[in-house]
C-alpha positions as CSV (number, residue, x, y, z in Angstrom):
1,X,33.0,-5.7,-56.2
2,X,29.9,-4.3,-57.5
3,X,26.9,-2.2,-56.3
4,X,24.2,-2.6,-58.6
5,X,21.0,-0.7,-57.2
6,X,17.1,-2.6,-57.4
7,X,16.5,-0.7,-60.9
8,X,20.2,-2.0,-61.9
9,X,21.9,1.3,-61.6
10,X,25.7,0.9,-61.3
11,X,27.0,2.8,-57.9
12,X,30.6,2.4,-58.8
13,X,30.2,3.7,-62.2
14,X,28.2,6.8,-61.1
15,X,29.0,10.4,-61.0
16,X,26.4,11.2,-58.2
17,X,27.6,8.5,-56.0
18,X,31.2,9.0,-57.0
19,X,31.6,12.8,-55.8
20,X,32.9,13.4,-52.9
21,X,34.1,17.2,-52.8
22,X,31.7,20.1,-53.0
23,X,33.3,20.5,-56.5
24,X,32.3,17.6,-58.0
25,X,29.2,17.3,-56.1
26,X,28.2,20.7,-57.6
27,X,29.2,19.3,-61.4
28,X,27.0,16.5,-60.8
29,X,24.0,18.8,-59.0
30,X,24.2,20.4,-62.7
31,X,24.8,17.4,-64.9
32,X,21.6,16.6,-63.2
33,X,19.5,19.7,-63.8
34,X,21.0,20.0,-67.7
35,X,19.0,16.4,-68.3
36,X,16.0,17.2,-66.3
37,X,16.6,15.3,-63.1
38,X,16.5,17.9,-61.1
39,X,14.4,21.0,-62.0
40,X,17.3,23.4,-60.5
41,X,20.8,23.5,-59.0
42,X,20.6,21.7,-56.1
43,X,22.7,21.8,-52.4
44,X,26.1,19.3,-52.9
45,X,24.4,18.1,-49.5
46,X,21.3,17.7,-51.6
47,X,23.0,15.7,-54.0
48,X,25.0,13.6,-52.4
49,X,24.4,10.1,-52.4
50,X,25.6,6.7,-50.9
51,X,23.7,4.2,-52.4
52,X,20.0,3.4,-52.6
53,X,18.0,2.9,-49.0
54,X,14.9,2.4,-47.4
55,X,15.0,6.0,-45.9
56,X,14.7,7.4,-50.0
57,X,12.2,8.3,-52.3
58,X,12.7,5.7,-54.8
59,X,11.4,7.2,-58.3
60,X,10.0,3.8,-59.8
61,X,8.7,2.5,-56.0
62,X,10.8,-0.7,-56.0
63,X,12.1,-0.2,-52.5
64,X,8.9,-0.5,-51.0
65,X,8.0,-3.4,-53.6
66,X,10.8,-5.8,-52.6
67,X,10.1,-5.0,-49.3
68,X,6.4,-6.3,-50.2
69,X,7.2,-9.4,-51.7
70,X,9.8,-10.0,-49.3
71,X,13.0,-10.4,-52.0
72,X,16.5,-8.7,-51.5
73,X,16.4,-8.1,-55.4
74,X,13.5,-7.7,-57.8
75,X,15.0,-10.4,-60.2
76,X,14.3,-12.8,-57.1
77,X,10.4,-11.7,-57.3
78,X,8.5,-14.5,-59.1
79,X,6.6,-11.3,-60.7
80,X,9.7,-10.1,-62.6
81,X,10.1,-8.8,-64.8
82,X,7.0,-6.5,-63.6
83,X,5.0,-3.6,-65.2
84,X,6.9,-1.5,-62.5
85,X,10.6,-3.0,-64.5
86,X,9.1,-2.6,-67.9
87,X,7.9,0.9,-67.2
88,X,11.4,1.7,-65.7
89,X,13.5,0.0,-68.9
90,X,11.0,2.1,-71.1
91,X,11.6,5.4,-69.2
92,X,15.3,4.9,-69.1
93,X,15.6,4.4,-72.9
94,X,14.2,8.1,-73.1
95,X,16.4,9.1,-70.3
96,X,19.5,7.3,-72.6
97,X,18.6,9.5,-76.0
98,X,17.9,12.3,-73.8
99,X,21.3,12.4,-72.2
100,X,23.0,10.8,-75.5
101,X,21.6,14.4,-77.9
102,X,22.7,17.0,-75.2
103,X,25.6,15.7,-72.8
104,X,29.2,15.9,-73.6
105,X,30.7,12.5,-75.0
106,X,32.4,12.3,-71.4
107,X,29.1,13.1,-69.4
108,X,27.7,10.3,-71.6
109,X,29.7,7.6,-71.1
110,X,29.9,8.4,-67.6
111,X,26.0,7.9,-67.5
112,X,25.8,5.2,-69.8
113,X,28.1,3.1,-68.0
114,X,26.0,3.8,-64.6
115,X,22.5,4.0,-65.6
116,X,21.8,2.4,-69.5
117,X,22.9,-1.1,-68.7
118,X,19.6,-2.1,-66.1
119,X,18.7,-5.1,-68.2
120,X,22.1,-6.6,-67.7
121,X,22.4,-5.7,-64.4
122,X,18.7,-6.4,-63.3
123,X,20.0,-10.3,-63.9
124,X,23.0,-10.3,-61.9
């Protein structure tokens, strides 16, 4: 089974979406803030996360863009790969070395295995 997201994020392979106690949701909420994704500590409740919707924010505006160009998947679009895709796979590569100078080798591959593989998964 998998759960790959529009920006070919991993679900099943990610500590955010993983956590289910306040104590690991609180690891995560700081995980996130040590690598700049959050600018503080946030609420577990905050944190939490079930999978990518139409209800959130989406940081590289593909949920609204599928929904535009009426595909379930943005490797379906006859526009992809996009500027909005290549901006994202650029992005993410500074996100990877980012998270690859500062994290623990387990907070790493933790986040490597959920969030540094989108080019594969954008083709599944």
């Amino acid at each position: 089974m998998e759960k790959i997201t529009l920006c070919g994020d991993d679900c099943l392979k990610c500590p955010r979406y993983l956590a289910k106690t306040e104590d690991e949701l609180h690891k995560v909420a700081e995980l996130w803030y040590k690598i700049g994704w959050r600018d503080k500590i946030v609420s577990a409740n905050e944190i939490k996360c079930s999978g990518c919707s139409e209800h959130k924010n989406c940081t590289y505006n593909l949920v609204a863009c599928v929904k535009v160009n009426k595909v379930e998947k943005c490797n379906q679009c006859e526009c992809f790969p996009c500027d909005k895709i290549n901006k994202m796979l650029i992005l993410s590569k500074q996100y990877q070395k980012k998270c690859k100078e500062i994290c623990s080798n387990e907070e790493y591959t933790a986040l490597e295995q959920s969030f540094f593989n989108k080019e594969n998964n954008l083709m599944k």
